[in-house]
LONUKOL-829566 format. One record per residue (C-alpha): residue number from 1; residue in one letter; x, y, z. Coordinates in Angstrom, 1 decimal. Last residue first. Example, Ala and Ser with C-alpha at 12.3 -4.5 7.8 and 13.67 -1.06 7.14 Angstrom:
rec nr = 2&rest = s&X = 13.7&Y = -1.1&Z = 7.1
rec nr = 1&rest = a&X = 12.3&Y = -4.5&Z = 7.8
end
This chain:
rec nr = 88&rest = x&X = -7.3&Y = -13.8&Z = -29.7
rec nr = 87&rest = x&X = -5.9&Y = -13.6&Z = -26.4
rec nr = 86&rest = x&X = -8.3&Y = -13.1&Z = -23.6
rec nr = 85&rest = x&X = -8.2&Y = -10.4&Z = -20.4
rec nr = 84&rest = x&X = -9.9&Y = -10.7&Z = -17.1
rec nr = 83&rest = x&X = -8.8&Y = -13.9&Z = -15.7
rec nr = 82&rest = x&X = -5.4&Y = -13.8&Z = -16.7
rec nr = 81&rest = x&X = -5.3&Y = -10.1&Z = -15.6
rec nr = 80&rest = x&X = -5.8&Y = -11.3&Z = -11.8
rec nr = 79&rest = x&X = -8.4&Y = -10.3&Z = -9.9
rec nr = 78&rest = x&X = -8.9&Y = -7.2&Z = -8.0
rec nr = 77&rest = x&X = -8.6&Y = -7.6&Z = -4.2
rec nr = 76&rest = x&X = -5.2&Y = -6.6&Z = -3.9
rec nr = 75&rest = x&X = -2.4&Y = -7.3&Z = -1.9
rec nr = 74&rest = x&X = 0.9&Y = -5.9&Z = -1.1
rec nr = 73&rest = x&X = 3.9&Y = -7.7&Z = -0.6
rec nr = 72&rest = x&X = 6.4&Y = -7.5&Z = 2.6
rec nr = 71&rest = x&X = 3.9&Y = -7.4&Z = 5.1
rec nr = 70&rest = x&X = 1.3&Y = -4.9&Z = 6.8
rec nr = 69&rest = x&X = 0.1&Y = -1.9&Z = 4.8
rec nr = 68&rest = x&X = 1.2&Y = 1.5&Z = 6.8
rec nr = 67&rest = x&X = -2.0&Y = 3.8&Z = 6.8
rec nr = 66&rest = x&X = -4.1&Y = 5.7&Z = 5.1
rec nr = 65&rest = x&X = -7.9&Y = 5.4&Z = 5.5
rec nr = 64&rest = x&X = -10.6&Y = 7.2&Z = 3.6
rec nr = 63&rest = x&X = -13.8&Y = 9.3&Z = 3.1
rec nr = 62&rest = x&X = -14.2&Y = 11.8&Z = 0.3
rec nr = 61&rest = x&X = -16.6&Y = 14.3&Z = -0.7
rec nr = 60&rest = x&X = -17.5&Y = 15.9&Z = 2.7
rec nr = 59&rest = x&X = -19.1&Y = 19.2&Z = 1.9
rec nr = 58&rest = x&X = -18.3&Y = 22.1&Z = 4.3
rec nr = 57&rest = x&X = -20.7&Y = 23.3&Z = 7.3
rec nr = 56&rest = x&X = -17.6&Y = 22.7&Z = 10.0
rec nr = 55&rest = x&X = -16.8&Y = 19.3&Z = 8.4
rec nr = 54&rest = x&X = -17.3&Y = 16.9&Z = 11.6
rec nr = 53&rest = x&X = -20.5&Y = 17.2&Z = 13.0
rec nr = 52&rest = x&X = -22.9&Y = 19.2&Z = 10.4
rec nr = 51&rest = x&X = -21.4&Y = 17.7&Z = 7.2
rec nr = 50&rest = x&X = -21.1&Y = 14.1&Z = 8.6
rec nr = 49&rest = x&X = -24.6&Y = 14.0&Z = 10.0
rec nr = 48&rest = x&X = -25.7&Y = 15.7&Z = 6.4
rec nr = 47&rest = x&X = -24.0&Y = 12.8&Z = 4.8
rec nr = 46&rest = x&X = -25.7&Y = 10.0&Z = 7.2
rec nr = 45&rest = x&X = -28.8&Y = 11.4&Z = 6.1
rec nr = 44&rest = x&X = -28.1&Y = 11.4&Z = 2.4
rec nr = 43&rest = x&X = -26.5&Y = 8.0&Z = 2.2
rec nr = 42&rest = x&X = -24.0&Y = 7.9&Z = 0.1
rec nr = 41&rest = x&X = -21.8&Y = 9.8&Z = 2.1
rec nr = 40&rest = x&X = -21.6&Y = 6.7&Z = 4.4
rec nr = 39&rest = x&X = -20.4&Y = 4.3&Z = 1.5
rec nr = 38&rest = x&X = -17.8&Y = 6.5&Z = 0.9
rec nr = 37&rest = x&X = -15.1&Y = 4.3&Z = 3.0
rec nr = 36&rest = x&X = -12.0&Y = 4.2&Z = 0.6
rec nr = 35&rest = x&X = -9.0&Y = 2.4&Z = 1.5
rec nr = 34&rest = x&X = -5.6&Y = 4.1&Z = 1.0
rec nr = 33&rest = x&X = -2.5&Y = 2.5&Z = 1.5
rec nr = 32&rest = x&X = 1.3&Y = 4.3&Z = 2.6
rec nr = 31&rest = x&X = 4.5&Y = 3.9&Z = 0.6
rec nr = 30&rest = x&X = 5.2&Y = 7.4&Z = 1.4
rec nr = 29&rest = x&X = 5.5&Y = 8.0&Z = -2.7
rec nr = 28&rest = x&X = 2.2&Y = 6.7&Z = -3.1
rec nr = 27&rest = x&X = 0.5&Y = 8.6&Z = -0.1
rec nr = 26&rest = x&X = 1.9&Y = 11.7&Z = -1.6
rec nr = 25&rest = x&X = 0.2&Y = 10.6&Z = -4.9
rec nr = 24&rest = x&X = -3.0&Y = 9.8&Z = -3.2
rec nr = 23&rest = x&X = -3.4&Y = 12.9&Z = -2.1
rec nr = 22&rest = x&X = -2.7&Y = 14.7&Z = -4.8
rec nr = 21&rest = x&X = -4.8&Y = 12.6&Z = -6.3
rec nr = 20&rest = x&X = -8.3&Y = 13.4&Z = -4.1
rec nr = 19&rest = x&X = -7.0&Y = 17.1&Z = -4.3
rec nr = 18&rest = x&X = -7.4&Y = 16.6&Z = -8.5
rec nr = 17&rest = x&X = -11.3&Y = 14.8&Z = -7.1
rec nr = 16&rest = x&X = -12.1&Y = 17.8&Z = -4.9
rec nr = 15&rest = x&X = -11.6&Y = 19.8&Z = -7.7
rec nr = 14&rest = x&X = -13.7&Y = 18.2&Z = -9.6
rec nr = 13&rest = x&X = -16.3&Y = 18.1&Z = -7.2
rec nr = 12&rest = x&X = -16.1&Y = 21.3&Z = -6.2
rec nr = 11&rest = x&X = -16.5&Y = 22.4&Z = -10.4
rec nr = 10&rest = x&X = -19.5&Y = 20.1&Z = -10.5
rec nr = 9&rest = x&X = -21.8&Y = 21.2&Z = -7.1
rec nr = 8&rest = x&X = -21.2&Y = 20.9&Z = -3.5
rec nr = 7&rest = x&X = -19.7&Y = 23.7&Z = -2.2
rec nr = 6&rest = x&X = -16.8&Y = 25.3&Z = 0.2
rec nr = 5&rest = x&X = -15.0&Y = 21.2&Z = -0.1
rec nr = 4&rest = x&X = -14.4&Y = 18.4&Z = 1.8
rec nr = 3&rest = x&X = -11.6&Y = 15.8&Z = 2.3
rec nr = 2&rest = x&X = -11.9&Y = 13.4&Z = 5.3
rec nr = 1&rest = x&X = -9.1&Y = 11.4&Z = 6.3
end
């Protein structure tokens, strides 16, 4: 999924960002998974080639996947809380 916007300054990126989690809301309540390839539109070249070929002269923002996770249990890549947070 690709989610673009008219411009390409602060207020489009905002709302490009509440669209971003509407999206990802929906996606949530579908049971689906989003992965998030932006690494592309971080590179200004491959960002114009994005904008001109596939987003009809608007802004790409937002790159991702959704899809049905395989398996019962979902995973993550974060690690656990244990490891992260100390009692005092």
């Amino acid at each position: 999924m690709l989610l673009v916007s008219d411009g390409d300054g602060p207020a489009d990126w905002l709302r490009a960002g509440q669209a971003l989690q509407r999206v990802l809301l929906r996606a949530a309540e579908r049971d689906l998974a989003a992965a998030f390839h932006t690494q592309a539109l971080e590179v200004p070249e491959l960002r114009v080639f994005i904008r001109t070929r596939f987003c009809n002269g608007a802004y790409p923002q937002m790159l991702l996947r959704l899809g049905v996770p395989e398996g019962d249990e979902l995973e993550t890549v974060r690690r656990p809380v244990e490891e992260v947070i100390e009692e005092t």
